[in-house]
C-alpha positions in Angstrom: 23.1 21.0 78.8 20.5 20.7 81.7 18.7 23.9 82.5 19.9 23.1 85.7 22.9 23.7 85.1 22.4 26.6 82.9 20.5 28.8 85.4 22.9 27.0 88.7 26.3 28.5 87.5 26.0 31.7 89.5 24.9 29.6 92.8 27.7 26.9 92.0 30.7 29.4 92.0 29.7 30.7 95.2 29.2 27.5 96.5 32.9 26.8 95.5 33.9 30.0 97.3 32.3 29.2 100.1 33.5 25.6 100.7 36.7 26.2 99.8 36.5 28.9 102.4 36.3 26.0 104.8 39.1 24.5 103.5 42.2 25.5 106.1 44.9 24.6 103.6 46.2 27.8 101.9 46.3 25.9 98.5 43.6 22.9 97.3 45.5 21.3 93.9 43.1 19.4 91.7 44.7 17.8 88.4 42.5 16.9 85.7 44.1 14.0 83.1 42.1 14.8 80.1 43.0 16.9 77.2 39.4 17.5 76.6 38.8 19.4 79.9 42.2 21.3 80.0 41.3 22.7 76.5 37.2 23.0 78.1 39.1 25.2 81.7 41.1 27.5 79.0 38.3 27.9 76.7 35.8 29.2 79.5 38.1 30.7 81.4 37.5 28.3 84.5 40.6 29.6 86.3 39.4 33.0 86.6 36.1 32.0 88.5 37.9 30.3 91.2 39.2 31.7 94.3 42.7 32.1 94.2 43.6 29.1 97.4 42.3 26.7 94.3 45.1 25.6 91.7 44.1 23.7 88.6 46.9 22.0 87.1 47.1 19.9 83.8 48.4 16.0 84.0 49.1 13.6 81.9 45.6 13.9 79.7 47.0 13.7 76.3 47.5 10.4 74.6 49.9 11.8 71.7 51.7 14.0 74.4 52.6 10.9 76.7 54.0 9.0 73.9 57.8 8.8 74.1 59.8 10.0 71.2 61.3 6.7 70.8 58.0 5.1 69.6 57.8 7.8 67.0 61.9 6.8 66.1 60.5 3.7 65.5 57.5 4.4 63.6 59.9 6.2 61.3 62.5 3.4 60.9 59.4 1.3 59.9 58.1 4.0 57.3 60.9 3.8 55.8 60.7 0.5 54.4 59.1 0.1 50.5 56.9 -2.5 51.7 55.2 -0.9 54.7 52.0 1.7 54.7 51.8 3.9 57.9 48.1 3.8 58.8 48.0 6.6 62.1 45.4 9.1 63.1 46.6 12.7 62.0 47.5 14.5 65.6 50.5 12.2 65.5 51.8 13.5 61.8 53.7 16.0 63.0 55.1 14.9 66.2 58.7 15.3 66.4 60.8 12.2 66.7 64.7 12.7 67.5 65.5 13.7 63.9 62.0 13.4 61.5 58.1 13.5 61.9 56.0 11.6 59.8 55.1 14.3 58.4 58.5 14.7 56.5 59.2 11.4 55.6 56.0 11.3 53.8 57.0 14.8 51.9 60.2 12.5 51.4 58.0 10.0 49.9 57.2 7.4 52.8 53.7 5.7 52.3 51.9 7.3 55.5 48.0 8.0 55.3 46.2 9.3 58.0 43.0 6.9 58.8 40.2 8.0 61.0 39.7 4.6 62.9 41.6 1.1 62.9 39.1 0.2 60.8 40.1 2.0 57.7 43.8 0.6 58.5 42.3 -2.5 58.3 40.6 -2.2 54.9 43.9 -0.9 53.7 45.7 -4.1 54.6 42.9 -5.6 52.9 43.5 -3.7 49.7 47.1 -3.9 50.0 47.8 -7.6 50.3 51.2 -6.6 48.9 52.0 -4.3 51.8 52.2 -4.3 55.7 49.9 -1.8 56.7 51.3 -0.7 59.9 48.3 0.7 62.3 49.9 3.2 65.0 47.6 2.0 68.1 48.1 5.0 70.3 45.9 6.2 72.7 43.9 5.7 76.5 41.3 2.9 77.0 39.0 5.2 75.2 40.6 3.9 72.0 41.9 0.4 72.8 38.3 -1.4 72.6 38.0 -0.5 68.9 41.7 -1.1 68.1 41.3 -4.8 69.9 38.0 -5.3 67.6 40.1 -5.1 64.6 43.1 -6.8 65.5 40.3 -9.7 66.2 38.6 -8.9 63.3 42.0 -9.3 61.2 43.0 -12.4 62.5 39.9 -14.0 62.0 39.8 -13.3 58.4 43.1 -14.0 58.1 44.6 -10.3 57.3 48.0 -11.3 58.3 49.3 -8.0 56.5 47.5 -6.2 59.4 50.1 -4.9 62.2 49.6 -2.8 64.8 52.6 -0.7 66.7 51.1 -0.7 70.2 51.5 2.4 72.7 48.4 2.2 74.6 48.0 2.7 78.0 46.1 3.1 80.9 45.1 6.5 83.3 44.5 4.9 86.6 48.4 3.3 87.0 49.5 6.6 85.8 47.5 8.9 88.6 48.6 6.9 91.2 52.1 7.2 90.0 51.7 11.1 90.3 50.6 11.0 93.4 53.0 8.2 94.8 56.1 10.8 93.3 55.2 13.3 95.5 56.6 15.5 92.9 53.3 17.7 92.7 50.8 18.2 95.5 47.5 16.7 94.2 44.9 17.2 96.6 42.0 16.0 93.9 41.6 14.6 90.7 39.0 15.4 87.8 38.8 12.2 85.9 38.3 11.8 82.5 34.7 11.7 80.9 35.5 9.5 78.1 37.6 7.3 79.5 35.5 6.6 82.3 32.4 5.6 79.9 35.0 2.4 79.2 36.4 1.8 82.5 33.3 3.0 84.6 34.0 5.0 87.9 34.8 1.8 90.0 38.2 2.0 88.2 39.4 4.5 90.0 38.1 3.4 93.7 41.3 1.6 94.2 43.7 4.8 93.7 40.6 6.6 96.2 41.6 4.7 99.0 44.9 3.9 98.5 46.0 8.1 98.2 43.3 9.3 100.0 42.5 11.7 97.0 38.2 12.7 95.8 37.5 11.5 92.4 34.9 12.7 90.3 34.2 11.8 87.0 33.3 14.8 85.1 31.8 16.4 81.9 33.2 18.6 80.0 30.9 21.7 79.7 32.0 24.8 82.1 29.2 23.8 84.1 30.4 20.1 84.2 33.7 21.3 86.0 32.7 23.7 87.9 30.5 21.5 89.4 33.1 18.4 89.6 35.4 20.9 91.1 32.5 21.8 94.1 31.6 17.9 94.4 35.5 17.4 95.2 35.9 20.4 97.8 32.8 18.6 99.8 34.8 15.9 100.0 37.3 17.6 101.2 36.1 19.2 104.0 33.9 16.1 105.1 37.4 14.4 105.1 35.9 11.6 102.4 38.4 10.0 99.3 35.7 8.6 97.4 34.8 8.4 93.6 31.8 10.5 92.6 30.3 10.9 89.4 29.3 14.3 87.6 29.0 13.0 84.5 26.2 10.7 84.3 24.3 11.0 81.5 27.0 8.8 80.1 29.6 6.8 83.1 28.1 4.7 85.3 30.1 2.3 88.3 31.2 -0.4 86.0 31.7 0.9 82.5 31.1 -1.1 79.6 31.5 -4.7 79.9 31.9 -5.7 76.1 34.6 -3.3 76.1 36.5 -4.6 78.7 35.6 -8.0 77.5 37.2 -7.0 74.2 40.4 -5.1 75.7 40.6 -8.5 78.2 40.6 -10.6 75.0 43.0 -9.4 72.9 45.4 -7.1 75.5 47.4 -8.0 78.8 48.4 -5.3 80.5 52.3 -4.2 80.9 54.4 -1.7 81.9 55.3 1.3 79.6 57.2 4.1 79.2 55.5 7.3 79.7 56.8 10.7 78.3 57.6 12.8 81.4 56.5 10.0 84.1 58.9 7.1 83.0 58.1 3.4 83.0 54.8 2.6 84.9 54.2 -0.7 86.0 50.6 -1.9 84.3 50.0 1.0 82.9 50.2 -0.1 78.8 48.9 -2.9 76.6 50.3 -5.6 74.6 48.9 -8.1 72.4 48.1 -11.8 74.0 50.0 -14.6 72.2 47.2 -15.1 70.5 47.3 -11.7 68.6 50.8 -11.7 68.5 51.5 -12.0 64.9 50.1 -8.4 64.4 52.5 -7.2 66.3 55.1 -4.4 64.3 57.9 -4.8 66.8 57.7 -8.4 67.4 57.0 -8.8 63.2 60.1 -6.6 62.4 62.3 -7.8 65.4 62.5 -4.2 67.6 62.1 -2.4 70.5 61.1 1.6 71.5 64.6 2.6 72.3 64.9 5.4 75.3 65.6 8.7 73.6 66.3 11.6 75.2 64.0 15.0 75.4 65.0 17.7 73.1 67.5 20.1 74.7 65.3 23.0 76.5 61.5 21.4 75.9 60.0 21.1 79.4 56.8 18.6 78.2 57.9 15.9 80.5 57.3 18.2 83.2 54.4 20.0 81.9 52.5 16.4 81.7 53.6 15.5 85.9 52.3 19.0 86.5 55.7 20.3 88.0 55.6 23.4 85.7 53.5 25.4 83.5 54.1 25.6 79.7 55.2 29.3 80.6 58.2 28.1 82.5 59.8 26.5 79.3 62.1 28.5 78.0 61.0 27.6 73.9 57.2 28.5 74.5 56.0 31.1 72.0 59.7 31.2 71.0 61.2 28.4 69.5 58.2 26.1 70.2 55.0 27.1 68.7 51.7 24.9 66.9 53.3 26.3 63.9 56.9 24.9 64.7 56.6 22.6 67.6 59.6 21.3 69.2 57.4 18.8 71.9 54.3 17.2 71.3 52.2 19.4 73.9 52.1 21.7 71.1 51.3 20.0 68.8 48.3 18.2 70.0 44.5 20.3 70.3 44.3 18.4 73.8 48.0 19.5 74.8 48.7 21.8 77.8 51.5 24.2 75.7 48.4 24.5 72.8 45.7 25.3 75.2 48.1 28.0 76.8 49.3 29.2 73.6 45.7 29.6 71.9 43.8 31.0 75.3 46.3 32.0 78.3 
């Protein structure tokens, strides 16, 4: 971290007090959408440096979390066949589908490995011509680049065992889907660090003007926040909606073309079902036609079916922001990391974790 920042903190939480000081509202509501700086504001205690008129609230930051239980019902069905390997990264093991997890069909004897990138998926298809090798493609456009460079990479070499079960999607549609609800009072959002490397800062200017809500890209170090969170209260009392960046050692306006060039190639965007938010229009990914023979669902001839939320679990709320993980009635009761009932427990970057570990 900067000395900068190291010997500023002091100066920057009375900055914050100040401005938001100036701020006539009674309440200012910022929303960050990244698991990474909901687990960072826990960790450091962010909350309890800011005056009490500012309310941080978690969104919809957590890739496994916004998945919809159907998707995992339909990873199972597919597990369950002899010929099929599971290849998934290993927060999504032991997300609960309507009946199973992955977790238990492999104890039941499913072929499931976890993989650490689509690439190792890839070499399993590779040395499984005898199986499909089913990659779980789950995640924000932080991981979509390197899932389109393998399901490139696959068809080129002709790995037509390689097949991906897409759930992808994309943080801008969703944030201005939040705000558009009027559900929760967002007055501000902290945007994500890493998915902004991809998509650059410009990708949020749209949702800027359009809601009249400050953007700033941020870090993820206490100091990182704190400071987003005093860039976005200046906007707020100049009356600006613009999209600042905190975090640039690493984002910059445009992002990085060859990654957008790569998601262009190989995805279209598409609407998708969020957990907790519904379906968004042009807010997930699908294959282009000419990917589309890697697709599971069109391979196996299926859809996501809608499944309902398991009586009591409040994570489709938690993830709009229209209640805390302490206002579900199965937090640190029937729902904990050890037994989760919803996926925001389950996950490190999941609101109902980060409370249980540090609130």
């Amino acid at each position: 971290m900067p000395s900068s920042k190291k010997t500023d903190l002091d100066s920057v939480i009375d900055a914050i007090r100040r401005t938001a000081g100036r701020i006539p509202a009674d309440r200012v509501s910022l929303m960050e959408v990244c698991g990474t700086h909901t687990t960072s504001i826990f960790r450091h205690g962010i909350r309890s440096l800011l005056p009490e008129k500012i309310l941080l609230i978690s969104g919809p930051g957590c890739p496994v979390c916004v998945t919809p239980m159907g998707y995992l019902d339909t990873a199972i069905e597919i597990a369950r066949r002899d010929d099929v390997i599971i290849a998934t990264f290993g927060d999504m093991i032991r997300v609960p589908g309507s009946e199973s997890t992955l977790e238990k069909e492999r104890a039941a004897g499913a072929n499931i490995r976890v993989v650490y990138s689509p690439t190792d998926a890839l070499k399993l298809a590779q040395d499984n011509p005898d199986k499909k090798v089913v990659f779980l493609a789950v995640g924000f456009e932080t991981t979509a680049p390197t899932t389109a460079i393998v399901v490139k990479q696959a068809r080129d070499r002709g790995v037509a065992n390689f097949l991906i079960l897409p759930a992808h999607k994309l943080i801008p549609p969703a944030m201005m889907a939040l705000v558009s609800g009027g559900e929760v009072r967002i007055d501000g959002f902290i945007c994500p660090g890493h998915v902004s490397v991809i998509i650059g800062a410009k990708g949020y200017e749209e949702l800027a003007s359009a809601t009249h809500c400050p953007c700033v890209v941020s870090g993820f170090e206490a100091a990182d926040v704190l400071i987003t969170i005093q860039m976005i209260l200046a906007q707020l009392t100049e009356g600006r909606s613009e999209v600042e960046i905190e975090y640039r050692q690493c984002v910059n306006r445009d992002g990085s073309a060859p990654a957008q060039k790569l998601m262009a190639e190989v995805f279209e965007a598409s609407d998708s079902a969020w957990r907790g938010l519904g379906e968004i229009p042009g807010s997930g990914l699908d294959l282009r036609p000419d990917f589309v023979a890697h697709d599971a669902l069109k391979h196996f001839g299926l859809t996501i079916p809608t499944v309902p939320e398991p009586a009591g679990c409040m994570c489709g709320d938690v993830l709009r922001g229209a209640k805390l993980p302490t206002d579900c009635p199965l937090f640190r009761e029937a729902c904990t990391p050890a037994s989760p009932v919803g996926p925001c427990m389950v996950s490190s970057e999941g609101s109902c974790q980060a409370y249980y570990k540090y609130a």
